[in-house]
DSSP file (Angstrom, degrees, kcal/mol; ACC not computed):
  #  RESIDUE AA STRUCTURE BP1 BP2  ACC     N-H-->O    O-->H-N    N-H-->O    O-->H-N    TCO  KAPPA ALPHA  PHI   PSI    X-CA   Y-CA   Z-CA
    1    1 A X     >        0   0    0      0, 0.0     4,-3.4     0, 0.0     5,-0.1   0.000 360.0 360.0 360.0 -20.5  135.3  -60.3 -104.6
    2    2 A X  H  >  +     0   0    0      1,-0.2     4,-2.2     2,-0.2     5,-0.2   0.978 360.0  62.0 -75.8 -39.2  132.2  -61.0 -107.0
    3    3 A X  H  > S+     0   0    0      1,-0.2     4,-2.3     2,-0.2    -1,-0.2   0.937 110.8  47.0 -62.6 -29.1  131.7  -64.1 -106.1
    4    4 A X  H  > S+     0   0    0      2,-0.2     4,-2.2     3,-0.1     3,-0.3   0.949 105.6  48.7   7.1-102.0  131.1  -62.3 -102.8
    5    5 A X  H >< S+     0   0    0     -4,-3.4     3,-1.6     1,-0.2    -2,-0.2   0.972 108.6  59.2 -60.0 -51.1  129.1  -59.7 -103.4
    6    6 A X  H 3< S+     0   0    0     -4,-2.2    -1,-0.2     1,-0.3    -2,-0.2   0.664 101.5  53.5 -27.1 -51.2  126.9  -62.2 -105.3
    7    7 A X  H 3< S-     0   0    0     -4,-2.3    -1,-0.3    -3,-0.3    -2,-0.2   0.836 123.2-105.9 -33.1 -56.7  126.5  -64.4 -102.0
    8    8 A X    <<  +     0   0    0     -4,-2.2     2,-0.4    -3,-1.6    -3,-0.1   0.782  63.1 169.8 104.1  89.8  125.1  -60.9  -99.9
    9    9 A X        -     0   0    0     -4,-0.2    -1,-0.2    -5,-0.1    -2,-0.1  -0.877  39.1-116.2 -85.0 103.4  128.6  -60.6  -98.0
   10   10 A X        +     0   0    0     -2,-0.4     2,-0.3    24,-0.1    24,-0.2   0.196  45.7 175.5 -20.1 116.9  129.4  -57.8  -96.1
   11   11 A X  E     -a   34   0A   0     22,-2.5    24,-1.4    -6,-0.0     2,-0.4  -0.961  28.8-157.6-151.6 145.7  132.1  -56.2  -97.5
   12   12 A X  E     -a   35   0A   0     -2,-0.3    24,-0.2    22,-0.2     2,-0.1  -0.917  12.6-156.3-112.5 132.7  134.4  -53.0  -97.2
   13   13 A X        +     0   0    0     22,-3.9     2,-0.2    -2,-0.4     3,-0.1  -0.595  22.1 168.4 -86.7 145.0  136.8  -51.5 -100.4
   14   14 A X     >  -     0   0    0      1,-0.5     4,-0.6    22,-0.1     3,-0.3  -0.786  47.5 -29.4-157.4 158.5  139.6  -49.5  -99.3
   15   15 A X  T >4 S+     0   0    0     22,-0.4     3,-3.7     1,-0.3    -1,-0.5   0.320 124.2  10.4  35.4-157.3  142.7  -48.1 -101.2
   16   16 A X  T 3> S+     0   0    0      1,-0.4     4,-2.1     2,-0.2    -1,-0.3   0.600 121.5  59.3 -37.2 -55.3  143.8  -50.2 -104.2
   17   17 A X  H 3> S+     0   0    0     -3,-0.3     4,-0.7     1,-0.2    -1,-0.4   0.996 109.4  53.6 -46.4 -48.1  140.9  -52.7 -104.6
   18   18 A X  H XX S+     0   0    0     -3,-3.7     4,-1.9    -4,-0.6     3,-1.0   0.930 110.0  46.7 -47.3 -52.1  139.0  -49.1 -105.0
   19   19 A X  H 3> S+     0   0    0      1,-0.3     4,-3.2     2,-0.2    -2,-0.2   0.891 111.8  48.5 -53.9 -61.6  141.5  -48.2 -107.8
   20   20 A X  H 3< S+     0   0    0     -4,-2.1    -1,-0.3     2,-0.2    -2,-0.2   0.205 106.9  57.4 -87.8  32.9  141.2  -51.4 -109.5
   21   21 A X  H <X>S+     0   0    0     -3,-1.0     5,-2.5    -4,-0.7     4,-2.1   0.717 105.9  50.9 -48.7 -81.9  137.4  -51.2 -109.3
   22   22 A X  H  <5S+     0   0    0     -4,-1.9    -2,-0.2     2,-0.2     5,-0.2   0.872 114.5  39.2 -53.5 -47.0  137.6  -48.3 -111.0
   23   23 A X  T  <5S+     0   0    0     -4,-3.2    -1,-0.2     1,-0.2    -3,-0.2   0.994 114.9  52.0 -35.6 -60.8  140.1  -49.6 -114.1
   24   24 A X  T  45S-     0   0    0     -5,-0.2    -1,-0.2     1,-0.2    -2,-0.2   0.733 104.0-140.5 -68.7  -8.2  138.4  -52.8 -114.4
   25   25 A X  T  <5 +     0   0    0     -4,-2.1     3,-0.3    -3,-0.1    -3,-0.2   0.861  53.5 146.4  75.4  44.1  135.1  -50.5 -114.7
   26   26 A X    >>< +     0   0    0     -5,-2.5     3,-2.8     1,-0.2     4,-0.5  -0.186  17.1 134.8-106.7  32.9  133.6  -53.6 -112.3
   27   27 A X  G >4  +     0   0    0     -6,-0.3     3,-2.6     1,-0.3    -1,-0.2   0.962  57.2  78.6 -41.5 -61.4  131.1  -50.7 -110.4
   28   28 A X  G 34 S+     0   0    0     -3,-0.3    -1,-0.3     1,-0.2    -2,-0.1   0.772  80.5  60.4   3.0 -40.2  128.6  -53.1 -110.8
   29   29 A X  G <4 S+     0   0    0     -3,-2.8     2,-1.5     1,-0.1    -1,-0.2   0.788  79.7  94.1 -92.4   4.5  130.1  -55.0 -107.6
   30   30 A X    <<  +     0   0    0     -3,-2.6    -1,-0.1    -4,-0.5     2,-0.1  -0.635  64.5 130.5 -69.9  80.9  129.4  -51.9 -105.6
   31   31 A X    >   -     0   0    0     -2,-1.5     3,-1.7    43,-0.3    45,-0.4  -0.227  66.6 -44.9-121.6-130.7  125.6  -53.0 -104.2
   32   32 A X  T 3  S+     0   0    0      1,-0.3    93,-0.3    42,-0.2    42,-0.1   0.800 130.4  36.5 -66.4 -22.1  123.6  -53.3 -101.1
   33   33 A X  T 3  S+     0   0    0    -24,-0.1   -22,-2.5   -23,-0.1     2,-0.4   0.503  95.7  96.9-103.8   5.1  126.0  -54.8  -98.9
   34   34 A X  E <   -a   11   0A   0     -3,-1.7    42,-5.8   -24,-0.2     2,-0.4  -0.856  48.4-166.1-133.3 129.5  129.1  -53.2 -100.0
   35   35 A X  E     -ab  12  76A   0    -24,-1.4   -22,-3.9    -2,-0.4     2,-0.4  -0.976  10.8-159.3-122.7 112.8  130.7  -50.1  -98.3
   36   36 A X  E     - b   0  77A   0     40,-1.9    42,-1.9    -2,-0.4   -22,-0.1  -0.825   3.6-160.1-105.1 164.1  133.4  -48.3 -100.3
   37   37 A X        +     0   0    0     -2,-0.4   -22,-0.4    40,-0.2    42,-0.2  -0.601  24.5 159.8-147.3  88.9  136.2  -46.0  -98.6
   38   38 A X        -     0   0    0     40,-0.3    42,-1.2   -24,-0.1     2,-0.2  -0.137  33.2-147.2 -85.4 150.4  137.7  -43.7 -100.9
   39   39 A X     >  -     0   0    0     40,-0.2     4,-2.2    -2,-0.1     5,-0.1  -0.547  55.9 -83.4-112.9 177.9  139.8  -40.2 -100.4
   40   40 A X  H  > S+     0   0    0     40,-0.4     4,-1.2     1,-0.2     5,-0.2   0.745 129.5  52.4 -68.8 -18.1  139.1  -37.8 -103.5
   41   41 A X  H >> S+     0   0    0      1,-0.2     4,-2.2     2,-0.2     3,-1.6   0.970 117.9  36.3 -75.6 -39.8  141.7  -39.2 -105.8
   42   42 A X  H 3> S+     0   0    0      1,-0.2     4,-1.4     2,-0.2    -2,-0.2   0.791 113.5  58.2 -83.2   4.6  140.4  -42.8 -105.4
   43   43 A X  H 3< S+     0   0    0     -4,-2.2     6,-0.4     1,-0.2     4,-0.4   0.751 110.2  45.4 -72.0 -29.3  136.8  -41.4 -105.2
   44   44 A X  H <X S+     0   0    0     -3,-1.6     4,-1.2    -4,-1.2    -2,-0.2   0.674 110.9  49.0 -77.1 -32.9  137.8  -39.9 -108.8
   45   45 A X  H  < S+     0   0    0     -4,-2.2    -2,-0.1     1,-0.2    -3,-0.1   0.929 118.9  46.6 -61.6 -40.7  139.6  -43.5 -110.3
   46   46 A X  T  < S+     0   0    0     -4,-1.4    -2,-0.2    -5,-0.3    -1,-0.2   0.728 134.3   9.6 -81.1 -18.2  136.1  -45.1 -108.9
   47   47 A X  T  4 S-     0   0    0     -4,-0.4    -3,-0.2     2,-0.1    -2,-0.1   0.595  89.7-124.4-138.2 -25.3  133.4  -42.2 -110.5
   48   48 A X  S  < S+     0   0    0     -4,-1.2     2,-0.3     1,-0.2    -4,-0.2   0.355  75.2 122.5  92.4 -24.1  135.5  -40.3 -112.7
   49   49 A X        -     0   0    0     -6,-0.4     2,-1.2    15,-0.0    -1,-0.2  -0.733  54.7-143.6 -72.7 101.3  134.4  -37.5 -110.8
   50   50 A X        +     0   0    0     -2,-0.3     3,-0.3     1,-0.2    -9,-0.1  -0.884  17.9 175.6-131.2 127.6  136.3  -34.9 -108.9
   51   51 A X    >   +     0   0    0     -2,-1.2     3,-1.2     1,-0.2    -1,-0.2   0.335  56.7  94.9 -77.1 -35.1  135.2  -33.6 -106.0
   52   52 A X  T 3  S+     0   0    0      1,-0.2    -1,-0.2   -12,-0.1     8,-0.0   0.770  80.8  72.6 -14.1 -55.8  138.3  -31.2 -105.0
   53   53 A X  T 3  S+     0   0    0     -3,-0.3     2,-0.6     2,-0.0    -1,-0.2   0.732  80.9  64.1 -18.7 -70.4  136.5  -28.8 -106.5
   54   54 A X    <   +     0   0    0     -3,-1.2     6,-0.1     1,-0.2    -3,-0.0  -0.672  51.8 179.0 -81.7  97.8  133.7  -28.2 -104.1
   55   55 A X        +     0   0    0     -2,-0.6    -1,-0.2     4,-0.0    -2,-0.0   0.967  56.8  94.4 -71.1 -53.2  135.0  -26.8 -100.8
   56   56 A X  S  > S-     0   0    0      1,-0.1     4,-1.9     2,-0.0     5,-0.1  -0.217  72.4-146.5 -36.1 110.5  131.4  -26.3  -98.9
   57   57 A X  H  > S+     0   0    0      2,-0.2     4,-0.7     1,-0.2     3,-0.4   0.960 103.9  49.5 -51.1 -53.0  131.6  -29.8  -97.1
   58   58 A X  H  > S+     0   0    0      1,-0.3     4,-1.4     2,-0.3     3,-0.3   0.828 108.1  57.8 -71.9 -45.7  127.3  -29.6  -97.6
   59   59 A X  H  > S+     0   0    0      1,-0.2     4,-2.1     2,-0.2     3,-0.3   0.938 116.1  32.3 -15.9 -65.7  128.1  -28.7 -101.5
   60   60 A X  H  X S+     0   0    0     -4,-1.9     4,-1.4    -3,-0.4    -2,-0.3   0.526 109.1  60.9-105.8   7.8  130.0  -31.8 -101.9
   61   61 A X  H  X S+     0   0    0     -4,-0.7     4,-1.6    -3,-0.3    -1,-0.3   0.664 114.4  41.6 -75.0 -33.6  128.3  -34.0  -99.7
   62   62 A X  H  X S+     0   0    0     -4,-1.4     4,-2.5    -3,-0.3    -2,-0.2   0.910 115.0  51.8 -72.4 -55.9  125.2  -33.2 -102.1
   63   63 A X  H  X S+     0   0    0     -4,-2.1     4,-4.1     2,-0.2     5,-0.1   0.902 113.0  42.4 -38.9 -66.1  127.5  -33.5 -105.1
   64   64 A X  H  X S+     0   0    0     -4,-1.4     4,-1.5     1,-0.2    -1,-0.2   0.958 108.5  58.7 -59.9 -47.7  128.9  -37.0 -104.0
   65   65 A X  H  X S+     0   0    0     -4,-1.6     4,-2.6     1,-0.2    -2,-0.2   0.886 110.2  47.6 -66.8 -35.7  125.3  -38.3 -103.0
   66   66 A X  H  X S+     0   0    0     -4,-2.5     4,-1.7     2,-0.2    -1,-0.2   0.993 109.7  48.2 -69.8 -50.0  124.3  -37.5 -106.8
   67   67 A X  H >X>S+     0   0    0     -4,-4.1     3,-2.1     1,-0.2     4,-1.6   0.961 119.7  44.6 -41.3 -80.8  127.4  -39.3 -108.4
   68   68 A X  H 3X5S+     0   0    0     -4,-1.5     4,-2.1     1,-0.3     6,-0.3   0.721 107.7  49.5  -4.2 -72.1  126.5  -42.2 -106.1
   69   69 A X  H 3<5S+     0   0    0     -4,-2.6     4,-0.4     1,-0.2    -1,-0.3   0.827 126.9  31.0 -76.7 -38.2  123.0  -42.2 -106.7
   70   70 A X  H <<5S+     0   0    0     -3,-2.1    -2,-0.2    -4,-1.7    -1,-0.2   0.842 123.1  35.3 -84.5 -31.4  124.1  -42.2 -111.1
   71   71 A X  H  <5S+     0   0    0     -4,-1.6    -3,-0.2    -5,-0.2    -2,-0.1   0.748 125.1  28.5-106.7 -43.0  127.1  -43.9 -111.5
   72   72 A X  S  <<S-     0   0    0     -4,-2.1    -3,-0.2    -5,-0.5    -2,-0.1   0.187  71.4-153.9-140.8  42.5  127.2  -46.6 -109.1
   73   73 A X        +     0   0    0     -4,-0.4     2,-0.3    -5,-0.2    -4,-0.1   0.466  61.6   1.0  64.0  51.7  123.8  -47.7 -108.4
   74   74 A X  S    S+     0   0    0     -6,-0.3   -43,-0.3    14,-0.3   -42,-0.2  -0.985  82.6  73.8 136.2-146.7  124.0  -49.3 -104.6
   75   75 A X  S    S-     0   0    0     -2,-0.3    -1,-0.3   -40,-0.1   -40,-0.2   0.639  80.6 -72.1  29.7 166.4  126.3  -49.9 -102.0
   76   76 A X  E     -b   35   0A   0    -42,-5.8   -40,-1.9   -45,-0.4     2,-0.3  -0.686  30.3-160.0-105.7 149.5  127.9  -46.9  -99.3
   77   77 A X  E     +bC  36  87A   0     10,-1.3    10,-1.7   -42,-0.2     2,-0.6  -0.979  11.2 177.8-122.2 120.1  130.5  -44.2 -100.3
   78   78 A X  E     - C   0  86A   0    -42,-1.9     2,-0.3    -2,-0.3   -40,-0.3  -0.902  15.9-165.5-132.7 115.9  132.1  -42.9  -97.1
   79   79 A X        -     0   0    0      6,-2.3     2,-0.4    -2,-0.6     6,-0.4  -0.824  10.6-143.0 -98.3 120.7  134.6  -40.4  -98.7
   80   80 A X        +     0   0    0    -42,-1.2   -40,-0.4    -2,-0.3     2,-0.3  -0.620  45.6  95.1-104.6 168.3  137.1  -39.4  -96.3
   81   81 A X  S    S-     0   0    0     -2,-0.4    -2,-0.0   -42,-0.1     4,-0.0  -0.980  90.4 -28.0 152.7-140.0  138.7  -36.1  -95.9
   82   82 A X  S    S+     0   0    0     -2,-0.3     2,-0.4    18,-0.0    -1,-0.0   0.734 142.2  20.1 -87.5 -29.0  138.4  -32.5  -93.6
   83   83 A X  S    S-     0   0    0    -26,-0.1    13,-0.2    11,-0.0     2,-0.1  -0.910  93.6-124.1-124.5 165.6  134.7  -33.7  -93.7
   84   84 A X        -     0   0    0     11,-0.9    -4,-0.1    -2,-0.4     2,-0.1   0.043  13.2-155.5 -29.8 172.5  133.2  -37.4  -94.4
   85   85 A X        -     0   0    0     -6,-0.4    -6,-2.3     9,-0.1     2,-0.4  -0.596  13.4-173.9-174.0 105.3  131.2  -37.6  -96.7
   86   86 A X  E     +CD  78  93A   0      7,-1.0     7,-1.6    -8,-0.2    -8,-0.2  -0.881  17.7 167.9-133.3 135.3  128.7  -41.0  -96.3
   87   87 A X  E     +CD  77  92A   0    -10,-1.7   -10,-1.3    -2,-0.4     5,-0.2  -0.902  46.9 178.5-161.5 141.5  126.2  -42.1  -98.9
   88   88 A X        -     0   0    0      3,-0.8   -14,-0.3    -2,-0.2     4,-0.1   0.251  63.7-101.7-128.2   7.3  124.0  -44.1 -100.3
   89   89 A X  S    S+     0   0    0      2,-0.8     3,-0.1   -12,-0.1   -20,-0.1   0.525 119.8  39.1  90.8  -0.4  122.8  -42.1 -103.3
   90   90 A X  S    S+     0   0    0      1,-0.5     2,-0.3   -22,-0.0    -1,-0.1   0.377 120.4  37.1-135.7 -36.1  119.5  -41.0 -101.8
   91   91 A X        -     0   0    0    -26,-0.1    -3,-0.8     0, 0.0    -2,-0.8  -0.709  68.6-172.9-104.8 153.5  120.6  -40.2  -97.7
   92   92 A X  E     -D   87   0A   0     -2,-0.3     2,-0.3    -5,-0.2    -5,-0.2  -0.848   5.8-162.5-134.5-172.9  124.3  -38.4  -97.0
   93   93 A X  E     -D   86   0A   0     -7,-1.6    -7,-1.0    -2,-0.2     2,-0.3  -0.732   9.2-146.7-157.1 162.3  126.0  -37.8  -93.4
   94   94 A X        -     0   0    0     -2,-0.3     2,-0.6    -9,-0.2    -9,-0.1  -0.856   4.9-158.2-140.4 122.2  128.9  -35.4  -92.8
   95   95 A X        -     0   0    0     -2,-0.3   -11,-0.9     1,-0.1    -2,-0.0  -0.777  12.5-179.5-129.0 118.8  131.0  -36.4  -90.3
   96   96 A X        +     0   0    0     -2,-0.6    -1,-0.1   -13,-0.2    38,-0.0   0.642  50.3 101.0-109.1  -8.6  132.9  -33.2  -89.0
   97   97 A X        +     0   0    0      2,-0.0    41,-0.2    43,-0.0    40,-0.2  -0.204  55.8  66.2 -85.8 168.6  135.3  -35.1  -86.2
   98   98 A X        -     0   0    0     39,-0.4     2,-0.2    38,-0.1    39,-0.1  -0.435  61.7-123.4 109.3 156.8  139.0  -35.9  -87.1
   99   99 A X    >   -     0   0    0     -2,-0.1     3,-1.0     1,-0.0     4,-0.2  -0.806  33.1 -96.2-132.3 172.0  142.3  -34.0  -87.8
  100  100 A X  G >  S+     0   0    0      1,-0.3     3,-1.3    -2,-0.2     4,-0.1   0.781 115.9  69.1 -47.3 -38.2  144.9  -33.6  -90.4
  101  101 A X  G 3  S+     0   0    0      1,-0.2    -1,-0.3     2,-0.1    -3,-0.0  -0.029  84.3  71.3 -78.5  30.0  147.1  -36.1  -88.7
  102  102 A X  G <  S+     0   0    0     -3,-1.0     6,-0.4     4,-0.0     5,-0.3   0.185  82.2  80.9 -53.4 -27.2  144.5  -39.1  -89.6
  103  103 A X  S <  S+     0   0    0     -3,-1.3     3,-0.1    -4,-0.2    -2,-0.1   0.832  71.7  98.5 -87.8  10.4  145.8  -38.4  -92.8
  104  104 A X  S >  S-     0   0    0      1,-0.1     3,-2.7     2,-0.1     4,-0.3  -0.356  93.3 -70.8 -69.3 148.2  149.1  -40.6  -92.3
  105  105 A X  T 3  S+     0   0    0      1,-0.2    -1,-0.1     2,-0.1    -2,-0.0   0.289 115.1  22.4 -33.0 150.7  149.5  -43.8  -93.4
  106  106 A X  T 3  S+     0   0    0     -3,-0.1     4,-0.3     1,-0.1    -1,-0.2   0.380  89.1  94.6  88.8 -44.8  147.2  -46.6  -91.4
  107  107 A X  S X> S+     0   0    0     -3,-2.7     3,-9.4    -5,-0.3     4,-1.0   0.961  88.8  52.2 -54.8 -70.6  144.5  -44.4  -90.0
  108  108 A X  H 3> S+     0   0    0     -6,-0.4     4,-2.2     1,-0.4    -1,-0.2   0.737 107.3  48.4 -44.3 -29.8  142.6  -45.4  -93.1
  109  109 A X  H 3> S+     0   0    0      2,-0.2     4,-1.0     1,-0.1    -1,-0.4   0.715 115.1  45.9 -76.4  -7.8  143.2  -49.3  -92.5
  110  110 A X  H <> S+     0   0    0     -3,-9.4     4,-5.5    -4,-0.3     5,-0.4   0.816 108.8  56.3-105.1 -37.8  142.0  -48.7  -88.7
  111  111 A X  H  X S+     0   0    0     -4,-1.0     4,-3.6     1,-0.2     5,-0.3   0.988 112.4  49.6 -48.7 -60.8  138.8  -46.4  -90.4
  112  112 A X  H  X S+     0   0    0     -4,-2.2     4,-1.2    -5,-0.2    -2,-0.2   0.921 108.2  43.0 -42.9 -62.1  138.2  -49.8  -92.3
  113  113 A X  H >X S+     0   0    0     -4,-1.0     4,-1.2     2,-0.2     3,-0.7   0.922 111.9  58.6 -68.3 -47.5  138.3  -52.6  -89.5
  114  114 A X  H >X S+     0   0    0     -4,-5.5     4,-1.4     1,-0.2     3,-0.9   0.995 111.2  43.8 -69.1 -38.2  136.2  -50.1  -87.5
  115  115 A X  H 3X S+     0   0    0     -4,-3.6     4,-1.6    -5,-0.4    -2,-0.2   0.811 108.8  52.7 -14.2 -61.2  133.7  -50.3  -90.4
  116  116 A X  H <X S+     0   0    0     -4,-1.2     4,-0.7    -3,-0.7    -1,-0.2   0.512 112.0  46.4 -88.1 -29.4  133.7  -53.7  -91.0
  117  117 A X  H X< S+     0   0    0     -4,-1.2     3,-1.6    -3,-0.9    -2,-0.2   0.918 106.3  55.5 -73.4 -91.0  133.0  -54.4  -87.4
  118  118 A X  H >< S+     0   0    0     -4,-1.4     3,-0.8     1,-0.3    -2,-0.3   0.560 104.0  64.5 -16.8-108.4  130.2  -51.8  -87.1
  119  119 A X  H >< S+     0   0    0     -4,-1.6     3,-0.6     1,-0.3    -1,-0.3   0.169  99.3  49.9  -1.3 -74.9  128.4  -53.8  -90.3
  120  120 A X  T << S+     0   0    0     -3,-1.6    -1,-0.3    -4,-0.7    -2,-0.2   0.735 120.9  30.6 -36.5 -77.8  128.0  -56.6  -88.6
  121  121 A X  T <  S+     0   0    0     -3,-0.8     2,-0.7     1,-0.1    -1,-0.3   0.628 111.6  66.4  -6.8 -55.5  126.4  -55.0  -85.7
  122  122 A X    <   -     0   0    0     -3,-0.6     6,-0.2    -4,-0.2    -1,-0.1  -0.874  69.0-158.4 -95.2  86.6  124.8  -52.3  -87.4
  123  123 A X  S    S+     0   0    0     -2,-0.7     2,-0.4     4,-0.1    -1,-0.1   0.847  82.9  64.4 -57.4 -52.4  121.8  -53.8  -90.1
  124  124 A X  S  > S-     0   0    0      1,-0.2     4,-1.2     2,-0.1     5,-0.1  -0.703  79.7-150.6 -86.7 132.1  121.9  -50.2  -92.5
  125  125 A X  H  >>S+     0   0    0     -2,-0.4     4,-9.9   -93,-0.3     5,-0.8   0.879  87.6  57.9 -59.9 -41.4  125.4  -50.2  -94.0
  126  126 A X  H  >5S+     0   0    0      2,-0.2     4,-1.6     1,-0.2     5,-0.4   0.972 101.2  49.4 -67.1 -55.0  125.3  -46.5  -94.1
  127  127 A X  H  >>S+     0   0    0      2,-0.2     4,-4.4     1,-0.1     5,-0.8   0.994 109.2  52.5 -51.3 -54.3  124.8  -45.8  -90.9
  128  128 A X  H  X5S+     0   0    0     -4,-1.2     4,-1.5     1,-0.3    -2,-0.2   0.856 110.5  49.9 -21.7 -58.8  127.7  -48.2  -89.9
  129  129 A X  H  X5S+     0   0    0     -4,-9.9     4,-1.9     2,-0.1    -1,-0.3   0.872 109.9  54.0 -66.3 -18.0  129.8  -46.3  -92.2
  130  130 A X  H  X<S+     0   0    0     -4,-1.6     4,-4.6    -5,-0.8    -2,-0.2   0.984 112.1  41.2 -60.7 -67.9  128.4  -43.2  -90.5
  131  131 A X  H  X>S+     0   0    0     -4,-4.4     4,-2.0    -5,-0.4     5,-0.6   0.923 110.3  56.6 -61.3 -30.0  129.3  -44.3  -87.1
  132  132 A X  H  X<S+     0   0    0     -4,-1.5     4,-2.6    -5,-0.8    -2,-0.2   0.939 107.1  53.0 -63.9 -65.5  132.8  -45.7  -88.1
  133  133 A X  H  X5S+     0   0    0     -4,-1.9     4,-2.6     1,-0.2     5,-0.2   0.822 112.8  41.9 -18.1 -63.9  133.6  -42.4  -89.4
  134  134 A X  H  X5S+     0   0    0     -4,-4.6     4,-5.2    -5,-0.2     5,-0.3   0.990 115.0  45.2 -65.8 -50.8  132.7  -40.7  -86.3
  135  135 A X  H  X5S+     0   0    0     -4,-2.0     4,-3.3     2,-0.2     5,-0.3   0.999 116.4  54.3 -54.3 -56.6  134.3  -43.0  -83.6
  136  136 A X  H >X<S+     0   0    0     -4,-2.6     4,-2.1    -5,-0.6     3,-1.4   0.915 116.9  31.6 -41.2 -76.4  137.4  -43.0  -86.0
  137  137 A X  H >X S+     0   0    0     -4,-2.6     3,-1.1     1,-0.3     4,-1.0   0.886 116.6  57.0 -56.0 -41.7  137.8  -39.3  -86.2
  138  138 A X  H 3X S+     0   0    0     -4,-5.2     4,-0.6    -5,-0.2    -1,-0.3   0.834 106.3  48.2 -76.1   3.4  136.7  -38.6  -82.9
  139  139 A X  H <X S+     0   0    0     -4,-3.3     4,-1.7    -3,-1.4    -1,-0.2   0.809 110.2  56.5 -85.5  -5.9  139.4  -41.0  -81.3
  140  140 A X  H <X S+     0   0    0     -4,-2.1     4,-1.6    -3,-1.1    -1,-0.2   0.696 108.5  49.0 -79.3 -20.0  142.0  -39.1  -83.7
  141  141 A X  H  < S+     0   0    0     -4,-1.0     4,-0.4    -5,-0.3    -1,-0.2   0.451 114.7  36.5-106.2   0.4  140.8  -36.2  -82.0
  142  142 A X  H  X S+     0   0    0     -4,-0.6     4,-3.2    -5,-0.2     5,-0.2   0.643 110.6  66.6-104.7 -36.4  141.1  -37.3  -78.1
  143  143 A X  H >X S+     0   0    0     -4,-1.7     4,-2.3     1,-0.2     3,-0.7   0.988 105.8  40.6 -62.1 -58.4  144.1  -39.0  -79.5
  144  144 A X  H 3<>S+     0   0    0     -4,-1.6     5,-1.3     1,-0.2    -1,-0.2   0.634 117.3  44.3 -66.1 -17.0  145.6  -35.1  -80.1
  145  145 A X  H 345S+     0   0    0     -4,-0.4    -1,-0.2     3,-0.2    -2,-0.1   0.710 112.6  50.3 -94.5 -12.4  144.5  -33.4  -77.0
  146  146 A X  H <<5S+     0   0    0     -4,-3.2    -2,-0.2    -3,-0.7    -3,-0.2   0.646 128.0  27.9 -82.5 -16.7  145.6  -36.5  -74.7
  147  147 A X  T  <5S-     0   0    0     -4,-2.3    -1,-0.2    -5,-0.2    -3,-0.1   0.525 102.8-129.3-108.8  18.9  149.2  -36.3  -76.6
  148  148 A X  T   5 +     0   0    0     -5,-0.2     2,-0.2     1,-0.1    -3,-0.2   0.905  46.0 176.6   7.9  64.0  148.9  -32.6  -77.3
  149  149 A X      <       0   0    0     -5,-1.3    -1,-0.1    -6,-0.3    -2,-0.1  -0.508 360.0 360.0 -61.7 141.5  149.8  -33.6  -81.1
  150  150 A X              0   0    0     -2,-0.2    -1,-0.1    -3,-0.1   -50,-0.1   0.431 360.0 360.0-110.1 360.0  149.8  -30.9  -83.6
């Protein structure tokens, strides 16, 4: 992956690559081009940082943008859970669409690919993560009123 980021290649972290980020203490490969997508535990492996804490989505959307902005110096955070939470250390987003049942295995690999698309397309990574977020969650949420899921 370094050689990567080193290049300027678009790239999005999910799930275990986040985790061993955080071990190997390689933050550093978090920059301009690089979109991580974290829930609070692996947002905590990656920052140290836990976020649980903070219920007020606006709270911890503020909260995350600062860690961001100290700790890892570059690259997009789009932290999922009951709200998003997308950042670059100086702008955030809050992404309110989505349900509890997103949180099953898979959504998060489908949250990725739409990401990863969007980059390309999309020149500011943060926005990109912004909009994946929203198309994701709102299709989880069309997905539950067309199957009346609960």
């Amino acid at each position: 992956m370094s050689r990567a980021v080193n290049i300027g290649k678009k790239i999005v972290i999910d799930a275990d690559a986040i985790k061993a980020i955080g071990e190997l203490r390689r933050q550093d490969l978090i920059t301009r081009n690089v979109i991580v997508t974290p829930h609070a535990g692996e947002f905590k492996w990656l920052t140290g940082v836990d976020v649980t804490k903070e219920a007020n989505a606006w709270f911890r959307a503020s909260l995350v943008r600062d860690v961001v902005k100290s700790s890892l110096k570059g690259g997009v955070v789009l932290l999922k859970g009951n709200a998003d939470v997308i950042t670059d250390g100086e702008r955030y987003k809050v992404n309110f669409t989505g349900n509890p049942g997103m949180t099953v295995g898979g959504t998060g690999d489908v949250l990725t690919g739409v990401v990863s698309a969007l980059m390309v397309k999309v020149q500011d990574s943060l926005e990109a993560a912004a909009i994946g977020a929203f198309v994701t969650g709102l299709a989880g949420d069309l997905a539950v009123k067309d199957l009346a899921i609960t």
